[in-house]
C-alpha positions as CSV (number, residue, x, y, z in Angstrom):
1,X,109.5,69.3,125.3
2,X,111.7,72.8,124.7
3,X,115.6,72.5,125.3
4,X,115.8,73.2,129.1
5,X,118.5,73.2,131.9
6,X,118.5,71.7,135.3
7,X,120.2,73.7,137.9
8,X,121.0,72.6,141.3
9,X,120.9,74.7,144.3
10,X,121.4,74.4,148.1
11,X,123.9,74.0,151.1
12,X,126.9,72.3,150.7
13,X,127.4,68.7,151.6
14,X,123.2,68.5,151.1
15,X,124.3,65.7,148.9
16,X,123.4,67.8,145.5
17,X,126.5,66.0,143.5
18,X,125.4,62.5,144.8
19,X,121.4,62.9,143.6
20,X,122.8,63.9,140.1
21,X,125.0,60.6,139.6
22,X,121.8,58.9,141.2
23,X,119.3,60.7,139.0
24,X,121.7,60.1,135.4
25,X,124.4,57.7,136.5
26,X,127.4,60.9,135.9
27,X,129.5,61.8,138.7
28,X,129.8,65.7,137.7
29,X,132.9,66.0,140.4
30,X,135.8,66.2,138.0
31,X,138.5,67.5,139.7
32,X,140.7,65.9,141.9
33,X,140.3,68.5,144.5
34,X,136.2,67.8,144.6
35,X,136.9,63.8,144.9
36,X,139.5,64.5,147.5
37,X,137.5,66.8,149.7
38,X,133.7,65.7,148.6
39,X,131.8,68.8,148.0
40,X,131.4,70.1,144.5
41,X,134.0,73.4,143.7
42,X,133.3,73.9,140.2
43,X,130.5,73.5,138.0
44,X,129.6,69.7,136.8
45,X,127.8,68.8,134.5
46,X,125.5,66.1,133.0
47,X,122.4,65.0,130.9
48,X,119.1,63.2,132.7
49,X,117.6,61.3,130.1
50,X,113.3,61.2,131.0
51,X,111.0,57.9,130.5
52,X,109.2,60.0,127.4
53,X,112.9,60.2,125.7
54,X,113.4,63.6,126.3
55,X,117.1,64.9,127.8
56,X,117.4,68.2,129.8
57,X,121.0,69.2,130.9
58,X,121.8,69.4,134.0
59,X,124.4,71.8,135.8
60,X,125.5,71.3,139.4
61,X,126.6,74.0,141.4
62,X,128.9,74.1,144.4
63,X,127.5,75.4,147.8
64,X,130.1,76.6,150.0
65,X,129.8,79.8,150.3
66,X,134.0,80.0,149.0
67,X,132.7,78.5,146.1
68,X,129.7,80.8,145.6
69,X,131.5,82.5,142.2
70,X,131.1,79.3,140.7
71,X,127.2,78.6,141.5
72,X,126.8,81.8,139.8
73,X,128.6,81.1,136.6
74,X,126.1,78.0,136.4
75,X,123.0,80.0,137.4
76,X,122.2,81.9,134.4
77,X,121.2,79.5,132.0
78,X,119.1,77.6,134.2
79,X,115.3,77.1,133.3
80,X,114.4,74.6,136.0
81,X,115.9,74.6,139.5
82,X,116.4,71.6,141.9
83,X,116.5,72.8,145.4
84,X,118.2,69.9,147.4
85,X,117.9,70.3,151.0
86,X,119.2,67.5,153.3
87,X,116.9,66.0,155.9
88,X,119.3,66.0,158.7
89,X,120.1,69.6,158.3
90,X,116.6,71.0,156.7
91,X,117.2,75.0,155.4
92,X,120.9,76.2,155.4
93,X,122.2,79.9,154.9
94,X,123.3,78.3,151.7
95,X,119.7,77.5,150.8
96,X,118.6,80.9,151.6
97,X,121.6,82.6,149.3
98,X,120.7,80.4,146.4
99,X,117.1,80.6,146.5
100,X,117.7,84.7,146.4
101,X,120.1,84.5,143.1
102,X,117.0,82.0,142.1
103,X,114.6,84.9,142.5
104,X,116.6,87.5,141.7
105,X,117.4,85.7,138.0
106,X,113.8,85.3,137.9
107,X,114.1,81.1,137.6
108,X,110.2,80.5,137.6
109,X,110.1,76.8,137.5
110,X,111.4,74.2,140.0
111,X,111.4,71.2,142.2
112,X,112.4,70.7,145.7
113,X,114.0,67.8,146.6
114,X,114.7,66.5,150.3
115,X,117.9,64.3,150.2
116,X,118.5,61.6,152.6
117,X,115.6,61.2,153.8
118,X,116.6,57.4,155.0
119,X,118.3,59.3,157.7
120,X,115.5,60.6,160.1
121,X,112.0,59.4,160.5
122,X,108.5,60.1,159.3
123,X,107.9,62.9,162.2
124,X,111.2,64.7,161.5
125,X,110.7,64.7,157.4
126,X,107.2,66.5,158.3
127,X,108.7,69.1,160.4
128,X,111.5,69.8,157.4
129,X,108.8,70.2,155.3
130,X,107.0,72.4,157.2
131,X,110.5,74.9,157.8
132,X,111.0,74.6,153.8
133,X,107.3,75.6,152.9
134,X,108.2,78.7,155.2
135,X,111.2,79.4,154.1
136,X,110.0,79.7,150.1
137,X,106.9,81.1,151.0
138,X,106.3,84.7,148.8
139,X,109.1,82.7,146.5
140,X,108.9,81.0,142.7
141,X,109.0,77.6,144.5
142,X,105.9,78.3,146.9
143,X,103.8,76.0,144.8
144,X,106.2,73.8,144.2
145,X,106.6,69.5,144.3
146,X,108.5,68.6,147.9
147,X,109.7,65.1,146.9
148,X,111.5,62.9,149.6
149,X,114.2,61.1,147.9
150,X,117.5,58.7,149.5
151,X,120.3,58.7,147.0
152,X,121.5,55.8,148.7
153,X,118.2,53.8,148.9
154,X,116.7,54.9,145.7
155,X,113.8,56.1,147.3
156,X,112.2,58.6,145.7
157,X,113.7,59.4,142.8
158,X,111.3,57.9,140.3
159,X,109.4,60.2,142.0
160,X,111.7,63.1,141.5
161,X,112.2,62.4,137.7
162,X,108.7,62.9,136.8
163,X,108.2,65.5,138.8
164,X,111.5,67.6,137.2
165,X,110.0,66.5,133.8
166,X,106.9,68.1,134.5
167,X,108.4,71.4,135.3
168,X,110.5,70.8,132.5
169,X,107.3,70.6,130.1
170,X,106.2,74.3,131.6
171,X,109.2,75.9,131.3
172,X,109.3,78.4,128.5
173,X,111.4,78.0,125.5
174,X,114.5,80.2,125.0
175,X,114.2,81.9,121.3
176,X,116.7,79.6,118.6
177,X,116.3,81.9,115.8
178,X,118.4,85.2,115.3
179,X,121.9,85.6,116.7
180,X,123.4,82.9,119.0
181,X,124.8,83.7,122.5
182,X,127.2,81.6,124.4
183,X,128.3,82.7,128.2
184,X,131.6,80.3,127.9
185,X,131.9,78.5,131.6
186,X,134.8,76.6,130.5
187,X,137.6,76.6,128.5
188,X,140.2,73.8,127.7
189,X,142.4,72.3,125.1
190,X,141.9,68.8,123.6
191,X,144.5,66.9,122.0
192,X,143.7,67.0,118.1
193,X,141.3,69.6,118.4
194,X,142.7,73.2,120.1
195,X,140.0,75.2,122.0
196,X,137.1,74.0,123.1
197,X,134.4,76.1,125.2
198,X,131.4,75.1,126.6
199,X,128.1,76.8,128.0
200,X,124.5,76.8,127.8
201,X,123.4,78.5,124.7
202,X,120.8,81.2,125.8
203,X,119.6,82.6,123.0
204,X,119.7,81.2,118.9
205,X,121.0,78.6,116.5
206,X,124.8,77.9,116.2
207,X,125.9,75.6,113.5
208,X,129.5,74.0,112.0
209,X,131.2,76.7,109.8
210,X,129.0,79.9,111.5
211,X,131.4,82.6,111.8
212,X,131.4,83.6,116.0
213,X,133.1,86.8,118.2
214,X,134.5,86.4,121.6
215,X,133.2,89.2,123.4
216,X,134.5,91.4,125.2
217,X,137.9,91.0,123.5
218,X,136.5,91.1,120.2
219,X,138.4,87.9,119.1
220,X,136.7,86.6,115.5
221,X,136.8,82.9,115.7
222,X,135.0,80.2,113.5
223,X,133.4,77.1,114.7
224,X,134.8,73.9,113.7
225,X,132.8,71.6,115.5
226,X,129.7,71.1,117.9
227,X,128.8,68.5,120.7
228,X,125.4,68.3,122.6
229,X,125.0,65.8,125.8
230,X,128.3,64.1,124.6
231,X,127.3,63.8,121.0
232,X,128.8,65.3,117.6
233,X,126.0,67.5,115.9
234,X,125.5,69.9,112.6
235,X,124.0,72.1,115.3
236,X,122.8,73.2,118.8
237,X,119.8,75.7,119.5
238,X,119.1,78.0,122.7
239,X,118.4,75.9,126.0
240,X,121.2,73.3,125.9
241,X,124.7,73.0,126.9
242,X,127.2,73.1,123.8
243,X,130.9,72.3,123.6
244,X,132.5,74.1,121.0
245,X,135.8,73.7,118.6
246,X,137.0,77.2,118.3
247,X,139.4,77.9,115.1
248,X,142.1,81.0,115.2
249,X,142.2,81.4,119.2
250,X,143.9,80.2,122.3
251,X,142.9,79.0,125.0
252,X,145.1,81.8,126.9
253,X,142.8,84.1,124.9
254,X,139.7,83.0,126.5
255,X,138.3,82.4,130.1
256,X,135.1,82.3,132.0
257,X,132.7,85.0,131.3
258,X,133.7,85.9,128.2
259,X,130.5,84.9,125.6
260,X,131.3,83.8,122.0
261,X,128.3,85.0,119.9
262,X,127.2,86.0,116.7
263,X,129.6,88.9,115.0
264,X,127.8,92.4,115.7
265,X,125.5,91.4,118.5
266,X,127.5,92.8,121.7
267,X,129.7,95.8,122.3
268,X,131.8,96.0,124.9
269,X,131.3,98.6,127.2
270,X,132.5,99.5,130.8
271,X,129.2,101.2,131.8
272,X,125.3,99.6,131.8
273,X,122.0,101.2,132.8
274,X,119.9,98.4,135.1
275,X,117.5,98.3,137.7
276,X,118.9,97.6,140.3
277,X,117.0,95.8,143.8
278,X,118.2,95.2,146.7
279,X,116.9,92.2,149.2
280,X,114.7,92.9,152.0
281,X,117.2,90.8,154.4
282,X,120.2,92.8,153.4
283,X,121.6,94.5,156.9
284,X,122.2,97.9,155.4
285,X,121.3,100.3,152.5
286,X,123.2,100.2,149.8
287,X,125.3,103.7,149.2
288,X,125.7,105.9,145.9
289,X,129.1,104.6,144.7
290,X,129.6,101.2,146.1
291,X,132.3,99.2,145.0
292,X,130.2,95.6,144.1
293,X,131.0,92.5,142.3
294,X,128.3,92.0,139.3
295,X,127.4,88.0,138.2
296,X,126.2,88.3,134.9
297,X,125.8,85.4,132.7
298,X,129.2,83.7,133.6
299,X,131.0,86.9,134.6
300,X,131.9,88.3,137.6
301,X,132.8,91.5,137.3
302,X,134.0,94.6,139.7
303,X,132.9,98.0,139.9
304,X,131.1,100.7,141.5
305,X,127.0,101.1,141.4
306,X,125.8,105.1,140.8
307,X,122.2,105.4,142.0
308,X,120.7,108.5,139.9
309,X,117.8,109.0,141.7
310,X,118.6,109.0,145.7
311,X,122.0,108.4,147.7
312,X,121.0,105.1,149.4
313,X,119.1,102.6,148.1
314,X,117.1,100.6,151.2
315,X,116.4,96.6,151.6
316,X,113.4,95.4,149.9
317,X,113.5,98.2,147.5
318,X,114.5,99.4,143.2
319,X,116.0,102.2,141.8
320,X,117.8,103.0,138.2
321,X,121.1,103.1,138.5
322,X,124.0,103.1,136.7
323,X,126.8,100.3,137.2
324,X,130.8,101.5,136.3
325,X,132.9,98.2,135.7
326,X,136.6,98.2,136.2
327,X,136.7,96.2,132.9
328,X,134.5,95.9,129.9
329,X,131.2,93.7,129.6
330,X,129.3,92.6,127.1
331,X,125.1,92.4,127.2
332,X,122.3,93.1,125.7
333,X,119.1,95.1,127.3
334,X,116.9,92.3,129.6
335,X,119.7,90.7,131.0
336,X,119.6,89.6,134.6
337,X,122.5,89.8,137.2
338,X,123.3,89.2,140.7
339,X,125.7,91.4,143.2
340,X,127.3,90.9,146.2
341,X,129.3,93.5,148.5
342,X,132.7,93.5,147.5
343,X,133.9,92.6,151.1
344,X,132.7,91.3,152.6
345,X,131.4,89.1,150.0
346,X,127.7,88.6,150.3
347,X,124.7,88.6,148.2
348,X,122.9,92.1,148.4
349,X,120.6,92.1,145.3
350,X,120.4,91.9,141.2
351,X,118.2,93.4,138.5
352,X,118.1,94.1,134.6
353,X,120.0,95.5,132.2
354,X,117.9,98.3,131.1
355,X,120.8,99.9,128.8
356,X,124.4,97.8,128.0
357,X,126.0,100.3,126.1
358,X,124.9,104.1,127.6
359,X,127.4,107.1,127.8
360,X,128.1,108.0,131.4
361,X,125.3,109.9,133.4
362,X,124.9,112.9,135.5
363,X,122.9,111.9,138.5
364,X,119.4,113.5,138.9
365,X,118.9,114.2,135.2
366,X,115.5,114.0,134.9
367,X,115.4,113.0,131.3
368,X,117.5,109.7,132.1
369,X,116.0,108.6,134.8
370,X,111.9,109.0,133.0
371,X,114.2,107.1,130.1
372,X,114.7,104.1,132.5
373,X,112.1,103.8,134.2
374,X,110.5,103.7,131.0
375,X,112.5,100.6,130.5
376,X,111.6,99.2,133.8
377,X,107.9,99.3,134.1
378,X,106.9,99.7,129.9
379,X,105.6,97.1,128.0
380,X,108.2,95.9,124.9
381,X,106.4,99.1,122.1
382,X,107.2,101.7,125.5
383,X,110.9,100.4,125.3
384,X,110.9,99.9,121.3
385,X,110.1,103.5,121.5
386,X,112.4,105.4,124.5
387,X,115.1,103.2,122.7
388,X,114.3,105.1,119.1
389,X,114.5,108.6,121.3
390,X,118.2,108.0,122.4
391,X,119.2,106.8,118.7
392,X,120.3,109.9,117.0
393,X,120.9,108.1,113.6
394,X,118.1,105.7,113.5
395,X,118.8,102.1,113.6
396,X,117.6,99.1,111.4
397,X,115.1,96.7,112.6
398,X,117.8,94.1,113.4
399,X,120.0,96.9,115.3
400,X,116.7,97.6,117.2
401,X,116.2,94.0,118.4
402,X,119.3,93.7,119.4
403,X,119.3,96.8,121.8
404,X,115.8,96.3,123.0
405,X,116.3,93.1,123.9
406,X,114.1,91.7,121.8
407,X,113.9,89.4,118.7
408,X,113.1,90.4,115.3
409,X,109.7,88.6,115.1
410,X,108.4,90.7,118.2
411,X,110.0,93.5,116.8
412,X,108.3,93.8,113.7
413,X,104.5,94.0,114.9
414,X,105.4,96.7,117.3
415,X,107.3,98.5,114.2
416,X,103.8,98.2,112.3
417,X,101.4,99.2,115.0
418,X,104.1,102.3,115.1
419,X,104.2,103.5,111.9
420,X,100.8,103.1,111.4
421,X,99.8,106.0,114.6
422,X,102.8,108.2,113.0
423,X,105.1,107.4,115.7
424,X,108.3,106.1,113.9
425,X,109.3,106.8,110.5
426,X,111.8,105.3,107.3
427,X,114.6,107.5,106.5
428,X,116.9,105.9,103.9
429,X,115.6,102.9,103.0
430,X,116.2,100.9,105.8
431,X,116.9,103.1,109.0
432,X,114.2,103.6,111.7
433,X,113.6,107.3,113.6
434,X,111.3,108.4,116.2
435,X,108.9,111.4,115.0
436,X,110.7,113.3,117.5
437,X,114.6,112.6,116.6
438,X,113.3,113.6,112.7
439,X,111.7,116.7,114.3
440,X,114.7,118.1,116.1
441,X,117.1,117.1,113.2
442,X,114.6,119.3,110.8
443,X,114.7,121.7,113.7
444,X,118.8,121.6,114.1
445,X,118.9,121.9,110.0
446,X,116.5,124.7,109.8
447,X,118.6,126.4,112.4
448,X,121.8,125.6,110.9
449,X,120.4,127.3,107.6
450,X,118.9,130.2,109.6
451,X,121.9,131.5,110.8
452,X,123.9,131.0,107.7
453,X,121.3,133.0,105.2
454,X,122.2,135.7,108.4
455,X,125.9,135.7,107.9
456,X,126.0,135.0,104.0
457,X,123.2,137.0,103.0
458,X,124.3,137.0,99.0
459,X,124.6,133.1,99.1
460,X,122.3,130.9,97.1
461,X,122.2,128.8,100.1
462,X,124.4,126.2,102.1
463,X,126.9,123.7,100.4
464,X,125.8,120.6,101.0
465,X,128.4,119.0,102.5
466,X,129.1,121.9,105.5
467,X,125.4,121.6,106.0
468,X,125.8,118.1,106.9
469,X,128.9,118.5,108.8
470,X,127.6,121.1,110.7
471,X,124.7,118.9,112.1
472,X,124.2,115.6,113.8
473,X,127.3,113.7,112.8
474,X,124.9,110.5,113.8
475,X,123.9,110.6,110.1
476,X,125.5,109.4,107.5
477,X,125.3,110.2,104.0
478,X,122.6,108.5,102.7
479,X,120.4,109.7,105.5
480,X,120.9,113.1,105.8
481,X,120.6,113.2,101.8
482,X,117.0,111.3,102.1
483,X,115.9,113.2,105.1
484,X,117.0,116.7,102.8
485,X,114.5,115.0,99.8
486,X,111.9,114.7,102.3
487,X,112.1,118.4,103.4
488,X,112.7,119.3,100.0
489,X,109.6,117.6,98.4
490,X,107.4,119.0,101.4
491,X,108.4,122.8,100.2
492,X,110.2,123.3,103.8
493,X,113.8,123.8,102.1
494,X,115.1,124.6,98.6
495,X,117.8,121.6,97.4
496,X,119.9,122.2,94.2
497,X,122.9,119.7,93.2
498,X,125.1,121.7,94.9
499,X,123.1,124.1,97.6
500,X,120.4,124.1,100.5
501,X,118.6,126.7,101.6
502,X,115.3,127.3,103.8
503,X,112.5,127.5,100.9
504,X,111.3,131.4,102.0
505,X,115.1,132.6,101.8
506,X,116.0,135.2,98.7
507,X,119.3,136.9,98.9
508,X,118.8,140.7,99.9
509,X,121.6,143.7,99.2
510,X,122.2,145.8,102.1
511,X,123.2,149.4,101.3
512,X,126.7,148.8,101.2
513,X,126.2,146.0,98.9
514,X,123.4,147.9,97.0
515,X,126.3,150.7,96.7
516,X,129.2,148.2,95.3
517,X,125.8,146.7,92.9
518,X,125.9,150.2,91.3
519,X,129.8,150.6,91.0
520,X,130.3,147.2,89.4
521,X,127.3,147.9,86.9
522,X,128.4,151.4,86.2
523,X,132.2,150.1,85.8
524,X,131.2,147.4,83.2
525,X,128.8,149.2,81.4
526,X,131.6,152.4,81.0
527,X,134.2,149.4,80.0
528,X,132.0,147.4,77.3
529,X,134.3,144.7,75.7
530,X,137.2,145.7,77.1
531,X,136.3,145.0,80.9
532,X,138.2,144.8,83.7
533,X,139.6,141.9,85.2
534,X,137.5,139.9,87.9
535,X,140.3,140.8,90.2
536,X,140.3,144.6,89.4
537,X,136.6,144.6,89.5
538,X,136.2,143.2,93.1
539,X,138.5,145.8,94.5
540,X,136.5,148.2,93.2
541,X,133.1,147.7,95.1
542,X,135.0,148.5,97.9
543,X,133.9,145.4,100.2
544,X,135.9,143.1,101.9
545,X,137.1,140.4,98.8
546,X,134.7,137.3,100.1
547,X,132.2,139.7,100.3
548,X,132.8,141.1,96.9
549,X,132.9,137.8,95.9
550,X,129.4,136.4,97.2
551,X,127.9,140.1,95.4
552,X,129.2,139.2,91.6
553,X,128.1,135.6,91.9
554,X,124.9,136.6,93.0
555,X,125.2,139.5,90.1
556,X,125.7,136.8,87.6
557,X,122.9,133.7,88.8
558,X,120.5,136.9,88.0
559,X,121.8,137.5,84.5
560,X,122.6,141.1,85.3
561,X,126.5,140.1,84.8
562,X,128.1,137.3,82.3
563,X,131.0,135.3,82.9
564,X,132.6,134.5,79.8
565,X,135.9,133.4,81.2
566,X,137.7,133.4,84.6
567,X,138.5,136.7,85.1
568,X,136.4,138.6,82.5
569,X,132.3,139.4,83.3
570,X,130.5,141.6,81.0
571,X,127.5,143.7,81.8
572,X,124.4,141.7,80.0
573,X,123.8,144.6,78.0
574,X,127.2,145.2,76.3
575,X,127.1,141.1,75.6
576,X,123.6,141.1,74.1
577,X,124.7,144.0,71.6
578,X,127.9,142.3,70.6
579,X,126.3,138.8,69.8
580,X,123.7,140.4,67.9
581,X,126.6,142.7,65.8
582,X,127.5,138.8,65.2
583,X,124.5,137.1,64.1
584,X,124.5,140.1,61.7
585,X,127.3,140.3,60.0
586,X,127.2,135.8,59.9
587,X,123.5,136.2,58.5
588,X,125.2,138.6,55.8
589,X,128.8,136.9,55.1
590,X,128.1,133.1,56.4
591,X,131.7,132.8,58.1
592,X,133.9,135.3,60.2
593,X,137.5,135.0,61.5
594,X,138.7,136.0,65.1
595,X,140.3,138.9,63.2
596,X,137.5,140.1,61.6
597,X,135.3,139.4,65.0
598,X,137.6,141.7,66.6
599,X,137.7,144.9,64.4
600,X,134.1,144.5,64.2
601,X,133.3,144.7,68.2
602,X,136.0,147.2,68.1
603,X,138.3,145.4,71.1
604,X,141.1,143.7,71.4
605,X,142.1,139.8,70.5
606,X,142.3,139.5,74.5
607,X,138.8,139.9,74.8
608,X,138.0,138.8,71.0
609,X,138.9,134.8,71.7
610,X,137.1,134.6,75.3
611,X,134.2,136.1,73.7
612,X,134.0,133.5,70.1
613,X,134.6,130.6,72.7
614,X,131.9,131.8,74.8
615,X,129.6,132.1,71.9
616,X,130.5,128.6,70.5
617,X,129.3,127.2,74.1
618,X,126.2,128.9,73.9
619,X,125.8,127.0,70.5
620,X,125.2,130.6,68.6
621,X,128.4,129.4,66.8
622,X,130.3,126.5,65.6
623,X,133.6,126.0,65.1
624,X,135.0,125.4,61.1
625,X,138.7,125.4,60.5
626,X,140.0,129.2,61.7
627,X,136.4,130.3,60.8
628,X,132.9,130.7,62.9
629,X,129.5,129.4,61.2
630,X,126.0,130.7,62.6
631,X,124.7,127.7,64.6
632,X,121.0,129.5,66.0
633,X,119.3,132.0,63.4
């Protein structure tokens, strides 16, 4: 049998507390308070040990309706529910409320269980049976066992106990691999120890010495030590409730509905995307903007409920909405929830996380709301895949679990059966993008490059770095570089070390550059060696100086110009009949001085030096002492 958790439910004073110390011998009321009044406040808790040796957890819930916080709190982790209904009372509005939050948490396995039975007779136990068989008709516990039981007596529960362990043996098990999540239900200090939390662990594997977050204050902890039913164990996996020794935080630091969990699988956010229903008994539609209290795992939290498709939302009916908490939450896509009007307090309805950590929405956007209900009705690929179109940057498989709700097991088929119909593709290595995110970024950076061959005409292309900056700054480095490569290798863009351009693109002279082209050319080829400066000789095009500037770079990547040192460019021409004056007279003489390099290109030793330590990086000469030596023939 899987790890699973009992949850009571029903009325108070239906004598939930008393079956549970009848069932496993704990009393799970441990407060004063709950011994001096008799009816369960808080949550309790015990273990119910089955004749095959199997244990399931139990955790019993108040039922006054004061106390109805609490149930909650104790309702999220539960796999199996016990619905106790007293004899002498039959169905409560207690027992209606719970068996909604049941529903609405989608519970699918249970037991009911009519307590003191010893109290009314044969004819009077039919007709109870009869009212409860109505009242869960259209309900998960419309097929379920009815077992008459006397906590008192004794009657019965044998009875009960294999009928709970049958349900037990259907239930489904939660995953324990991948990242653990704890919704913390308590939190206390024990002498020799320091913090202790405890909760059902819903999802994973924790173990002594795993690293753990308390979210959503973002508090990194470390776990000392584990106990399971009472005992000290190595570790604890999803589907059974786990005190924990927390190192590094306080116990003022902590409190109910806060979740410790593995580092990097929740964010906190003050907004979440959910579909959101409302109950068919609720009096009234539920209004655009309604301050509510959301239950989710052990949290209750306050805020108001945007519906982005309609202004009311009716009984018995769904919408996307968006929920706007007063504080932050922390939960992951798939996660179910209860709400209640804020005052005065009543359960109205629940749902799913469809989205826990969206940006705020317009209402009526048409593009959100096909995005959730996407998430709503698709199958886990349909929501693999909306997810991918909302993630600019890509994500990594585990990233994508996480915010689809899903593990990594059932992510990776999906991932397969995706890449193999061209649907999703690998940027980087590692990082996973929709067809269409890669399309619009190669769309954005074909843009982008568009419109700066437009305003820098003479350019070789776009520096790198602007290119990227001027993009989606969802990319990071190695990304954008492999998604470049990509285009690159498919002839769509041109890629140097330094510059990008679109792959058609060839710098083109206007007339007023075409005019500065022939007063640079005709200005060098007038000066010979003794050329102006670079300064001199960008004023003279008369263009603006950037301008001028983009003109003799593009001058010299033809070879019409040569720079031979910052500020002096020769024409080609005048350089190609000097070096060959040079190879000359070496071929004839062997050596040559600057001296004699300079009388014999008749210029000065300003332009003389520039022009031998130009040649000697071309390797047409070397370097010997004071004297040049003819490298090339």
């Amino acid at each position: 049998m899987r790890n699973v958790i009992i949850g009571t439910a029903g009325h108070v004073d239906h004598g939930k507390t008393m079956l549970i110390k009848t069932l496993t011998g704990i009393d799970t009321d441990r407060l004063r308070e709950e011994k001096e009044r008799g009816m369960t406040i808080d949550l309790g808790f015990a273990v119910l040990k089955f004749p095959n040796g199997q244990r399931a957890g139990i955790v019993d819930v108040p039922g006054h309706e004061r106390f109805l916080k609490n149930m909650l709190a104790g309702a999220g982790g539960v796999d199996v529910a016990l619905m106790v209904i007293a004899a002498d009372e039959s169905v409560m509005p207690q027992t209606l409320e719970h068996l909604d939050i049941l529903n609405l948490l989608e519970v699918r396995h249970g037991v009911i269980a009519v307590t003191k039975s010893d109290l009314v007779d044969s004819d009077w136990l039919e007709v109870v049976r009869e009212d409860i068989r109505t009242c869960v008709r259209g309900t998960f516990l419309e097929n379920a066992l009815i077992v008459s039981v006397s906590s008192l007596t004794g009657d019965g529960i044998a009875d009960l106990t294999t009928a709970l362990q049958q349900e037990c043996e259907k239930a489904e098990g939660r995953p324990i691999t991948g990242a653990f999540r704890l919704p913390i239900d308590r939190v206390f200090t024990l002498t020799g120890f320091g913090t202790v939390v405890t909760g059902t662990l819903v999802s994973g594997t924790v173990r002594i010495g795993d690293q753990a977050e308390i979210m959503p204050m973002g508090l990194q902890t470390r776990v000392r030590t584990i106990q399971v039913h009472g005992s000290n164990v190595q570790h604890a996996e999803a589907g059974t409730r786990v005190a924990m020794n927390l190192a590094n935080v306080e116990v003022s630091d902590i409190r109910r509905g806060a979740v410790c969990a593995t580092p990097g699988l929740l964010k906190p956010s003050k907004f979440l995307d959910v579909r959101v229903v409302l109950l068919k008994r609720v009096p009234r539609p539920l209004i655009n903007r309604a301050r509510i209290r959301l239950h989710i795992g052990t949290s209750e939290v306050i805020g108001r409920i945007t519906l982005l498709d309609r202004d009311s939302l009716t009984p018995g009916d769904e919408a996307p909405a968006q929920f706007e908490a007063e504080s932050h939450i922390a939960a992951l896509r798939g996660d179910r929830f209860v709400i209640r009007s804020y005052s005065p307090m009543m359960t109205i309805g629940g749902g799913t996380v469809l989205e826990p950590t969206p940006t705020k929405h317009k209402r009526f956007d048409t593009q959100v709301i096909s995005l959730l209900q996407a998430g709503i009705q698709g199958s886990h690929q349909e929501v693999v895949e909306q997810t991918l179109r909302r993630i600019p940057g890509g994500a990594t498989p585990t990233d994508l679990a996480k915010a689809c709700g899903i593990s990594e097991e059932e992510l990776l088929p999906i991932l397969k059966a995706m890449k193999h119909d061209g649907r999703i593709v690998e940027i980087g290595g590692s990082r996973l993008f929709h067809v269409d995110i890669i399309s619009r970024h190669k769309s954005e950076l074909k843009r982008v490059l568009a419109e700066f061959h437009t305003r820098h005409s003479l350019k070789p292309g776009m520096p790198k770095e602007e290119l990227r900056n001027s993009i989606s700054k969802e990319l990071d480095v190695r990304t954008f570089t492999s998604l470049l490569t990509q285009m690159h290798n498919d002839g769509e863009v041109v890629m140097s070390d330094v510059f990008v351009s679109l792959a058609n693109f060839q710098p083109s002279l206007g007339t007023k550059e075409q005019a500065a082209h022939g007063r640079i050319v005709s200005e060098l080829r007038k000066a010979g060696l003794n050329a102006p400066s670079v300064q001199e000789l960008l004023h003279s095009t008369g263009l603006p100086i950037p301008q001028a500037k983009d003109l003799l770079d593009l001058l010299i990547r033809r070879g019409e110009i040569v720079r031979i040192a910052d500020d002096i460019c020769l024409h080609r021409d005048i350089l190609m009949r000097v070096e060959q004056q040079l190879r000359d007279y070496l071929g004839k003489h062997g050596k040559i001085t600057i001296s004699q390099f300079r009388d014999l290109a008749g210029t000065t030793r300003k332009y003389a030096v520039p022009l031998m330590e130009y040649f000697d990086k071309q390797k047409i000469t070397r370097r010997v002492g004071d004297e040049r030596v003819l490298v090339k023939p």
